[in-house]
N, C-alpha and C positions, 0 to 999 in steps of 0.2 A: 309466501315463498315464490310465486308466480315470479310478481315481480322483480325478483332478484334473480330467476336462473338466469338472463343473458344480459350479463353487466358488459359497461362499457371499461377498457383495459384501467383509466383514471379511477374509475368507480372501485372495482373490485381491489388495486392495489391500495386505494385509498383507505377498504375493509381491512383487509390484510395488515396494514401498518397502524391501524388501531388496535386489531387483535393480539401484537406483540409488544411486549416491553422491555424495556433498558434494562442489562442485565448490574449486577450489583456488580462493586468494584473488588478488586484482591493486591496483595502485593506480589509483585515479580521482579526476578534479577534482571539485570538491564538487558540482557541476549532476549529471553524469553517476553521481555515489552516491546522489541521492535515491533511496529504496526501496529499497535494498542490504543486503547485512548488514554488519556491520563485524567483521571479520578478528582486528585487532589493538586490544591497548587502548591508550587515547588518552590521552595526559597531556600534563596544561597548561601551555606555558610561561612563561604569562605570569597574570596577577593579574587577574580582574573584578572591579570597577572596578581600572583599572592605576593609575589614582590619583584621590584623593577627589575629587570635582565635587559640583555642585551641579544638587537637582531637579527645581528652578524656575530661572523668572525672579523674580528677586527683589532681593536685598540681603544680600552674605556680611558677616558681623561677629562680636562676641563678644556671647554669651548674656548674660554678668552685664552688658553695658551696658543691657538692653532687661526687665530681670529686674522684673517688679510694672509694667511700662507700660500705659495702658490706650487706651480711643479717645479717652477726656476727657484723658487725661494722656499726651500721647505723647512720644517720645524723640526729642532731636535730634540726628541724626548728622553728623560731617564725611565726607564724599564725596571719596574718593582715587582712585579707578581705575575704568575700566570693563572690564571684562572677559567677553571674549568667548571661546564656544567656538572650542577650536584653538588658543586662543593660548599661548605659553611666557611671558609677560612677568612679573618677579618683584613679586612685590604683597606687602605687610604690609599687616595689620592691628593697630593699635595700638589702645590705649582711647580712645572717643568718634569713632571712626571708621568706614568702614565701606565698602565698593565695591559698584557693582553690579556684576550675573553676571547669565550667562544659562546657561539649563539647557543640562549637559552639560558649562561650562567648569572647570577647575579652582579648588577651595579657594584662597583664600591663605592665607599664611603667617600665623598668628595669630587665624585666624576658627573658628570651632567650630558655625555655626549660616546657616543662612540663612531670612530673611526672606521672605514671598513678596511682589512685588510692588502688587496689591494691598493688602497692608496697611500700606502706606506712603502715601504723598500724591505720590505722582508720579502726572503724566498719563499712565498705561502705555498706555492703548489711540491717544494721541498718534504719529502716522506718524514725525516726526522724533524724538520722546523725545530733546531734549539732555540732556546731564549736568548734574545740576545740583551747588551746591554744596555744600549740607546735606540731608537728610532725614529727614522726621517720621516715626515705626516708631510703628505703633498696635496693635502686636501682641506680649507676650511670647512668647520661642522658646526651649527648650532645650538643650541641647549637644547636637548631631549629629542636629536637627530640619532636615529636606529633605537632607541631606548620605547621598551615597551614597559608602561608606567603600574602602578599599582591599580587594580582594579579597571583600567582599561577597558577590559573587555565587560568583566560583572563585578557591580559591587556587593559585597556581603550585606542580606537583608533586603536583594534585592529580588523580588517574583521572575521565576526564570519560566517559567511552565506554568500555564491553567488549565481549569478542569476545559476538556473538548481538544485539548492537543495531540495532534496523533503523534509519536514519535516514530522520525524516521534516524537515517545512520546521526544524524548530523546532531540531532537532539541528544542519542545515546553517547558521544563522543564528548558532550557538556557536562550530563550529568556525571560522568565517569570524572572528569577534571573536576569535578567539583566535588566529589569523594560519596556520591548520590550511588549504593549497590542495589539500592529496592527504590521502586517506585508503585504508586497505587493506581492501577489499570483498570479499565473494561474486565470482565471475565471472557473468556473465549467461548463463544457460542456452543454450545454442545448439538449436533444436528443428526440423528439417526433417518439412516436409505435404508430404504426397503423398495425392491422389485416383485413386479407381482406377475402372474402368468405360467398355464403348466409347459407353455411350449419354451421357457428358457431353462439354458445348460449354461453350465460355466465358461470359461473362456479355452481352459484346456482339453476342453472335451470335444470328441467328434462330431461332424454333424450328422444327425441321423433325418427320415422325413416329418416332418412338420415342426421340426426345433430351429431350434435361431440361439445363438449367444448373449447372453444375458450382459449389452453394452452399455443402458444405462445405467445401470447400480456404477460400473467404473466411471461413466463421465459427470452423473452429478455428484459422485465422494470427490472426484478431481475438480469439480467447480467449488466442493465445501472446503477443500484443504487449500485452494488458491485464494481463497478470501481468510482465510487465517483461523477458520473455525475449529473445532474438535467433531472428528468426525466418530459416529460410532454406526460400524455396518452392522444391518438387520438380517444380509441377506436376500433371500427370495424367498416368499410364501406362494401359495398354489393357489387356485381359484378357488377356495374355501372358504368360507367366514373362519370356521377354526383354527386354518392356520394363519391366516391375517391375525386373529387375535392375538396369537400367539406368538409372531412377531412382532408385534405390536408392542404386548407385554414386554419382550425383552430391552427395545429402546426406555418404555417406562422406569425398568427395573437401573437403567443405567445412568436416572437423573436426566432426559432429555430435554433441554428446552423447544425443541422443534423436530416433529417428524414432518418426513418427504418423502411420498413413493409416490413411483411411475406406472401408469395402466391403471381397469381398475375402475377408473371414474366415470364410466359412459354409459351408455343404455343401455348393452349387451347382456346377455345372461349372464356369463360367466365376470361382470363385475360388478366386482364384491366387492370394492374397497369405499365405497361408498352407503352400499347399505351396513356396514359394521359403524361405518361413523355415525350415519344414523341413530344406529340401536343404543351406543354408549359413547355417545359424545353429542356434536351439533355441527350441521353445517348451514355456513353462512350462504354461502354461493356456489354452485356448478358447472356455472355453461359464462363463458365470454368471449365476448365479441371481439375475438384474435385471431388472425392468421398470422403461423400456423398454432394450433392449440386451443380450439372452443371448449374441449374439456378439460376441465380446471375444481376442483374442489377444494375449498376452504374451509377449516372450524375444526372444533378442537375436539382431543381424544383423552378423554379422564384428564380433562382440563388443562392438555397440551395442545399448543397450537398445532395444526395439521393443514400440508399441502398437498394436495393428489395431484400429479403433473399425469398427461398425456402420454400413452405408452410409444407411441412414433419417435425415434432415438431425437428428430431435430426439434419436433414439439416441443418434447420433455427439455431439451436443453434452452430454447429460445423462453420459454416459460417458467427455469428456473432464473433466468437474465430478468426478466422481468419483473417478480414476483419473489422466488427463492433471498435472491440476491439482496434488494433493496432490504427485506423482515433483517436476514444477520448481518446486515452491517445496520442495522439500529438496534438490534439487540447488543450489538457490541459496542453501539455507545458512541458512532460514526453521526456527523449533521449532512453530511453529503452522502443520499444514498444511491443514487444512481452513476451508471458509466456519463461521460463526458460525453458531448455533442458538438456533431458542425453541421453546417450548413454545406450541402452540396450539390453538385448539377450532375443530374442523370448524363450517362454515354449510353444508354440504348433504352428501349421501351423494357416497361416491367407490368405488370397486370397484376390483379387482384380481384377480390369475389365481392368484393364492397365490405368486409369486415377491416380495420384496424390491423394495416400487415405491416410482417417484420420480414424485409428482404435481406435475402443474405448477398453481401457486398463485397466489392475489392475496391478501399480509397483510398485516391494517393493524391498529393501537393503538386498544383502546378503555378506559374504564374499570373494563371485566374480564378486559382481558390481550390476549394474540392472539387476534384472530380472522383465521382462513382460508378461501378460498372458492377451490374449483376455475373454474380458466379455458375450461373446457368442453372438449370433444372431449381425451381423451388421444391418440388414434392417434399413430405415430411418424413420420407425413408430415405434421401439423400444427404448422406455422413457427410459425405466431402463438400460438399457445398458449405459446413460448416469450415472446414478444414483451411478450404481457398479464402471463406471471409475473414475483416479485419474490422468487420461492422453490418450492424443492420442498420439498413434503411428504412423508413418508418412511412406507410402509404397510412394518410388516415383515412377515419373512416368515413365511408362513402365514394370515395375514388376507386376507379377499377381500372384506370388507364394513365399511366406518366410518362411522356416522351422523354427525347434526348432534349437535353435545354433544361426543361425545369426541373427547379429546386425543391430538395425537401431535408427533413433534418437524418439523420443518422447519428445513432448510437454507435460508439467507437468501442468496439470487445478487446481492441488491442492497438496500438501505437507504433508499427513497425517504422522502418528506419525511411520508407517510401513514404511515409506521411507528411516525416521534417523539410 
């Protein structure tokens, strides 16, 4: 055990993403899969376009009737149908003839080309547009100019989806055109928060002396619902083993794949949350080599995975980025678990204790790459320094000092419009 209380940040995540596994798949309606992964691969049963249309408003006909026409010399057509999206009605086109469509409706039978409206002499922008009975084409067209063909886009029998695809709008918007109402997903991580400590009160309560409001249970349920998990709150237990267990029990009782609570894990008398894992579970590891957040507990509880995060609100949160984060997005079935990275160049000196720190950032795009600028005060009671960052910067370990100039990587927590 020696050896394992002070892992290195790699080491201990590397525990952690072994002690969790891929959650089984289920079926969901297409709303309730966005952001999912997809389970099973998907194949098409049907043809985009299921049958040729047209990709205008215009004029369907045959190309050799309109073949060499100019604006000076345009081509007159007879006017047989009108046709409209949606409709079944059987239309020919013969020579010197020709219908109008509207984009989306089907080809007829005989036409190879369509015309765009405009380049005809109809009053298109006219409210009533009647049919008329000829029409002047001032425009040569090709065979299968504006015509969107059968299968085009997918052919029926063809794999549209495999297992590992996350689906985002654009996926859902396929599946729907292709008459796909379920598909077979990840399940949604089920992740029970629990706070622990006698000096927290709720958020609507007054402050009395030596109480503080109970802010992490809100920002890691708000960290597990922005990654798409199901959350189930445990609340807050007291510095009791009894009532730890007890909360404890209740995540148990609710099917959790992962509990998470804050405080708890350190040397202190009054934390308990670490000798209960002790007594009726296991932990892997306690102590890592991070700023901010050296205490850290991992291993399971009645043979659920268990993370004790750091009672310090930015601890607790830089540690659920770390750790929390990367476990439910591979429980749910993601191959990329981490935030995205750049490369950036300090704007001012930052410090460190020689542990593996995460500075909180403000970076933005210029036209010589990232630049990153500390959000001031690191301590790990400092909200808003979370609030101001768009990233942590990442000092490894053994540095204690980074000027302006050098480069280091940073973690991007968010994407703002300063980045692009």
């Amino acid at each position: 055990m020696a050896d394992l209380e002070y892992l290195t940040v790699a080491d201990a995540l590397a525990l952690v993403l072994n002690g969790v596994k891929i959650l089984e798949g289920e079926p969901a309606f297409l709303l309730e899969a966005l952001g999912r992964v997809v389970v099973e691969t998907v194949v098409a049963n049907d043809s985009l376009p299921p049958f040729a249309n047209s990709s205008m408003d215009g004029y369907a006909l045959r190309a050799a009737d309109v073949s060499g026409v100019t604006e000076a010399h345009p081509a007159s057509l007879q006017v047989v149908a009108d046709i409209a999206a949606g409709t079944a009605e059987v239309v020919t086109i013969v020579p010197g003839t020709a219908a109008r469509i509207m984009t989306g409706a089907p080809l007829p039978q005989g036409a190879d080309a369509v015309v765009p409206v405009e380049d005809t002499n109809e009053a298109w922008r006219d409210e009533e547009r009647p049919l008329p009975d000829e029409i002047l084409v001032r425009r040569a067209v090709h065979p299968g100019d504006y015509v969107r063909n059968v299968g085009e886009d997918i052919i029926a029998g063809q794999e549209v989806l495999t297992p590992g695809h996350v689906l985002r709008p654009q996926e859902i918007g396929v599946l729907a055109a292709l008459g796909v109402s379920q598909v077979m997903v990840r399940r949604r991580p089920r992740v029970g928060i629990l706070a622990t400590g006698d000096e927290l009160i709720d958020v609507d309560q007054s402050l009395t002396p030596g109480k503080i409001r109970n802010s992490n249970s809100y920002a890691q349920s708000a960290q597990v619902i922005a990654l798409g998990a199901e959350l189930i709150t445990l609340g807050v237990a007291r510095d009791t083993e009894q009532d730890v267990r007890a909360k404890l029990q209740v995540g148990l009782n609710s099917g959790v794949d992962l509990l998470v609570s804050s405080a708890g894990v350190s040397v202190g008398a009054y934390d308990v949350v670490k000798a209960v894992l002790e007594q009726e579970g296991n932990v892997g590891f306690w102590r890592v080599r991070m700023r901010p957040g050296k205490p850290l507990a991992f291993g399971t509880y009645h043979g659920v995975p268990f993370l004790g995060l750091p009672g310090n609100p930015v601890s607790a949160m830089v540690s659920f980025e770390r750790f929390v984060r990367p476990a439910i997005r591979k429980m749910a079935g993601f191959t990329r678990l981490d935030r995205p990275s750049v490369t950036v160049t300090l704007q001012d000196q930052i410090h460190s204790d020689g542990r593996e720190s995460y500075v909180r950032a403000i970076v933005t795009k210029s036209l010589q790459g990232y630049l990153a600028a500390s959000t001031g005060s690191q301590g790990s009671h400092v909200m808003t320094s979370m609030v101001r960052a768009n990233a942590l910067v990442i000092m490894p370990e053994g540095v204690t000092v980074a000027s302006p100039g050098e480069t280091l990587e940073a973690l991007m927590i968010d994407w703002p419009e300063t980045v692009f």
